[in-house]
C-alpha positions as CSV (number, residue, x, y, z in Angstrom):
1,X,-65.6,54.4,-83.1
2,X,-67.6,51.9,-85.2
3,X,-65.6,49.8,-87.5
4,X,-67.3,47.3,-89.7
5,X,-66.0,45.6,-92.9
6,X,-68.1,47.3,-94.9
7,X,-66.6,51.2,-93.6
8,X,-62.9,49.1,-94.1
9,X,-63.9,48.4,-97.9
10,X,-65.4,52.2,-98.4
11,X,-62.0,53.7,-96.8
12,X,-59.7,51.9,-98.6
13,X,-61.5,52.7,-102.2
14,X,-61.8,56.1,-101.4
15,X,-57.9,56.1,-100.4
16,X,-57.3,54.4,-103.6
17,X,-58.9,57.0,-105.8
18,X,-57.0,59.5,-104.0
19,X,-53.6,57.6,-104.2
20,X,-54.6,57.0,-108.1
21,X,-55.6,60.5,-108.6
22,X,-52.6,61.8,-106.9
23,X,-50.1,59.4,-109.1
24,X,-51.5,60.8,-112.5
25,X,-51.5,64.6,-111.4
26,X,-47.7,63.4,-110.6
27,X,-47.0,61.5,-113.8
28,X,-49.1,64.0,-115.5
29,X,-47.3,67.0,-114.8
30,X,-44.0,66.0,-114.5
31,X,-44.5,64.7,-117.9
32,X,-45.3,68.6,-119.0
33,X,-42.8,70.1,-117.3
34,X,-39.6,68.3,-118.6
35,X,-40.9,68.5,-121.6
36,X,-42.1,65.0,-122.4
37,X,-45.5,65.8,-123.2
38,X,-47.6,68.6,-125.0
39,X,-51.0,69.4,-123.9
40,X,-51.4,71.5,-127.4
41,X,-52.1,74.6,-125.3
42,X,-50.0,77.3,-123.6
43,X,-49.0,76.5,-120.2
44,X,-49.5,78.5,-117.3
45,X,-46.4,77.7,-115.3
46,X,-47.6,78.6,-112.2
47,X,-50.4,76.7,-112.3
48,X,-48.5,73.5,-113.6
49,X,-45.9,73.7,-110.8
50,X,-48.5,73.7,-108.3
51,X,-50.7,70.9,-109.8
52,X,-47.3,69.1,-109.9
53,X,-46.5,69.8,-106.3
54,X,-50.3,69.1,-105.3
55,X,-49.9,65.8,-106.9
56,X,-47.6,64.5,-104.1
57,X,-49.8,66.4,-101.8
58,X,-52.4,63.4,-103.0
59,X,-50.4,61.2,-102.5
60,X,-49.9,62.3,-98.8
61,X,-53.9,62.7,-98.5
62,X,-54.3,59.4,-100.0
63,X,-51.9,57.7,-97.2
64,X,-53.6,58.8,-95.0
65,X,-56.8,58.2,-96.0
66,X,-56.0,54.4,-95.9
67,X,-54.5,54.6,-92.2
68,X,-56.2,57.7,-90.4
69,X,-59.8,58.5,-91.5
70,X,-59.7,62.2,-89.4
71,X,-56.2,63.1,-90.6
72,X,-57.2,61.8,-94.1
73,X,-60.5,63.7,-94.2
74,X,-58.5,66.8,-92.3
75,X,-56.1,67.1,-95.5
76,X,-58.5,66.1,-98.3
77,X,-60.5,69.2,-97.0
78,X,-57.8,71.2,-97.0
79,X,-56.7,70.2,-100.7
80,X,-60.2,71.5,-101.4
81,X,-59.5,75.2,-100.0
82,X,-56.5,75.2,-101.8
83,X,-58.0,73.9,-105.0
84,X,-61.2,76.6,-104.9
85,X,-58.6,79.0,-104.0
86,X,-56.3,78.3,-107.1
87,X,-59.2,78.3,-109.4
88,X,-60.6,80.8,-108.8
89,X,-57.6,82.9,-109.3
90,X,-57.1,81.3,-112.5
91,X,-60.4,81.8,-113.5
92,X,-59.7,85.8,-112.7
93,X,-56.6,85.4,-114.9
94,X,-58.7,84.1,-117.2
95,X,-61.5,86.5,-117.4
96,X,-58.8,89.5,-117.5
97,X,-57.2,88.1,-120.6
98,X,-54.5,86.5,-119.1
99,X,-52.9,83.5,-120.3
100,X,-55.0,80.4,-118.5
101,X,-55.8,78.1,-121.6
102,X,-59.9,77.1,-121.0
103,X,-58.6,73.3,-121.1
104,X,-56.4,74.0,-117.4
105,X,-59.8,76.1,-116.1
106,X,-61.7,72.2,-116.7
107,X,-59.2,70.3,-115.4
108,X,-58.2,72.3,-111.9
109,X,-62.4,72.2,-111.6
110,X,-62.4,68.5,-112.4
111,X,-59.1,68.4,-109.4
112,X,-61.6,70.6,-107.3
113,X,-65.0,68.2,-107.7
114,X,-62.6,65.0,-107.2
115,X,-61.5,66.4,-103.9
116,X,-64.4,67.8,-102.9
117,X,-65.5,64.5,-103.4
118,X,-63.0,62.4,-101.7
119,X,-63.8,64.8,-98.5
120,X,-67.6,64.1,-98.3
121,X,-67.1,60.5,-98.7
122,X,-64.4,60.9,-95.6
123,X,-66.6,63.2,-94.1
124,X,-69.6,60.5,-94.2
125,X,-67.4,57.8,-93.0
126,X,-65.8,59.4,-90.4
127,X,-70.2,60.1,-88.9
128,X,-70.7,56.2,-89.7
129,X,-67.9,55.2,-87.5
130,X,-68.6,57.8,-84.8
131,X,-71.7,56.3,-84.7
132,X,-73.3,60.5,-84.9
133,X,-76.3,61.1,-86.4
134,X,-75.9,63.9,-89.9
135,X,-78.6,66.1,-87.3
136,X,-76.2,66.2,-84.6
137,X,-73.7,66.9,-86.3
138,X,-75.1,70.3,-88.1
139,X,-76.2,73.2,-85.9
């Protein structure tokens, strides 16, 4: 593998936003769910204790973003299948009427673009330091 400082500088920022993201979702939530904060909606439970719970599961990702590329761009990809998978049940809740507030249906799609985002960076510097062209990679 093919480390320059300029792969070090794009690892470590992408870790960062993870480790950032991952440290509001905790603060965030936690704040919620002992009752220090109000979104001024109702609260689907389920979905705050695993936002909560995924929020450490950042944290995690975001560790090992900074000291494993693979591993890090192994778990950010799986906090994206777990993300699509929550949201889309909640947007089935949703759509039959159940109670998902509209403002939790943007922010677990704003959780799902951030990771899917934090993944493709991983996933292009993980090619850049295997020195593998995108083309031999796909097929």
């Amino acid at each position: 593998m093919t480390r320059t400082p300029a792969t070090r500088i794009m690892q470590r920022a992408v870790a960062t936003v993870a480790l950032l993201f991952g440290l509001m979702t905790v603060i965030a939530g936690g704040r919620i769910a002992v009752g220090l904060a109000d979104p001024g909606y109702v609260v689907f439970r389920p979905l705050l204790l695993y936002n909560t719970a995924m929020g450490f599961a950042y944290l995690a990702a975001g560790v090992l973003l900074w000291r494993n590329l693979r591993q890090g761009r192994v778990a950010a990809g799986v906090i994206v299948v777990l993300n699509v998978m929550v949201l889309a049940g909640i947007i089935a809740i949703f759509a039959g009427g159940g109670a998902v507030a509209p403002d939790s249906l943007r922010a677990m799609s704003l959780r799902t673009v951030v990771w899917l985002a934090l993944f493709a960076a991983a996933t292009y510097l993980h090619r850049l330091r295997s020195n593998r062209p995108a083309a031999a990679l796909e097929g």
